[in-house]
N, C-alpha and C positions, 0 to 999 in steps of 0.2 A: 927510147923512152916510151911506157905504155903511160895508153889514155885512162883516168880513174876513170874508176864505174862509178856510174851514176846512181846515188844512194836517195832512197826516199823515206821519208820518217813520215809518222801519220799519230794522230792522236792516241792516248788511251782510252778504251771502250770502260775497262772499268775504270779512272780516274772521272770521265763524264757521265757513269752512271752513280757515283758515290755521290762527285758533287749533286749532280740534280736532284739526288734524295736528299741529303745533306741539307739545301736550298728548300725545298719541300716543306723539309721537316722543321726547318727554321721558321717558314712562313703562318706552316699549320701553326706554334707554340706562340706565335707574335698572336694570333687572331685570335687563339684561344683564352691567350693573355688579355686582350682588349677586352676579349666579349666578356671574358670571368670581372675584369674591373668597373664594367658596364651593369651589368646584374651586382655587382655589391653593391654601388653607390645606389642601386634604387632599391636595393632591400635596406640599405641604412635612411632611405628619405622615404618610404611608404609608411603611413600609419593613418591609424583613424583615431580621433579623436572627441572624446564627450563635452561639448559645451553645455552653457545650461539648455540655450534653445536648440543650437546647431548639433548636427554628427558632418565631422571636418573629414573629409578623406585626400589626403596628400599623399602623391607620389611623383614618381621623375628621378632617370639619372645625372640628363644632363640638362634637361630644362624639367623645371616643379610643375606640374598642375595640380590645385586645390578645387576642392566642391566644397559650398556648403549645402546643407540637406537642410532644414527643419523636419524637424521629429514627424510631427502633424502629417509632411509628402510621403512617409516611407509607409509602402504599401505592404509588402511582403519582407522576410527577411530569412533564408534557406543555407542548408549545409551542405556544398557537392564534397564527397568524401573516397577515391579511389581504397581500394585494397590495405595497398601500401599505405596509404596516408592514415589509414584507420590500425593498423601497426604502430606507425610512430607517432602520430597523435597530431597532425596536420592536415589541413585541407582548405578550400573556398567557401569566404564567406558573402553568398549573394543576399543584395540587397537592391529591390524592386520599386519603385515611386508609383505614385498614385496617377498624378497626372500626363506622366509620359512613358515612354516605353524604354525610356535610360536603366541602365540595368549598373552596379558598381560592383566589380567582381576583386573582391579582396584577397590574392592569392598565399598559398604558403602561411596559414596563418597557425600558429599552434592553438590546439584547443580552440577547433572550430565552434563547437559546439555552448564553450564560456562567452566567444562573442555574440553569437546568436541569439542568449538569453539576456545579453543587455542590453545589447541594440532593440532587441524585442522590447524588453521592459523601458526601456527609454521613451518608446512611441508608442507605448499602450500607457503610459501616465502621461504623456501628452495632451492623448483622446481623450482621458479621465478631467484634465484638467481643462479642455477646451469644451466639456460637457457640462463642467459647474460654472 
């Protein structure tokens, strides 16, 4: 009687480099997934809003924070507008207070520049009205 040989079996290299891309690539499209759900629900809850005395600025995806402004505080109100953004018609619309150094950066907003004139004119009839 002969003695069997002793057989040795050993992983596959590509079977454990497929999965761990595989796993990888599952991971990356889960987080990109989160982050893309994360960014929608705070472009669906960001807005500002005209009151007759307030400018409301709400946003938040997964907890809301609200500001109210009065017309009267808002010191400055500016356009930052990238390349691209001035292509497709988008940009930031900052808005600067009188009394503090709080700054409210309104991102991604189309037609930067239609906000900027009402916001504007919202607190310059303020001043008009806080003068009579």
């Amino acid at each position: 009687m002969s003695q069997p040989l002793a057989t040795e079996y050993k992983q596959s290299k590509n079977a454990i480099i497929i999965s761990y891309v595989l796993y990888r690539w599952f991971l990356a499209c889960m987080t990109m997934g989160i982050i893309g759900l994360l960014d929608y629900l705070n472009y669906k809850n960001t807005k500002l809003s005209f009151e007759s005395k307030f400018l409301i600025y709400v946003t938040g995806a997964l907890t809301t924070h609200s500001k109210e402004i009065p017309y009267e505080d808002i010191k400055n109100v500016r356009v930052d507008q990238s390349i691209i953004g001035q292509w497709f018609k988008y940009g930031t619309v900052l808005i600067s207070m009188k009394e503090s150094a709080d700054e409210i950066a309104f991102k991604y907003v189309h037609e930067p520049e239609a906000v900027r004139k009402a916001v504007q004119e919202m607190y310059v009839r303020a001043d008009k009205v806080k003068l009579l």
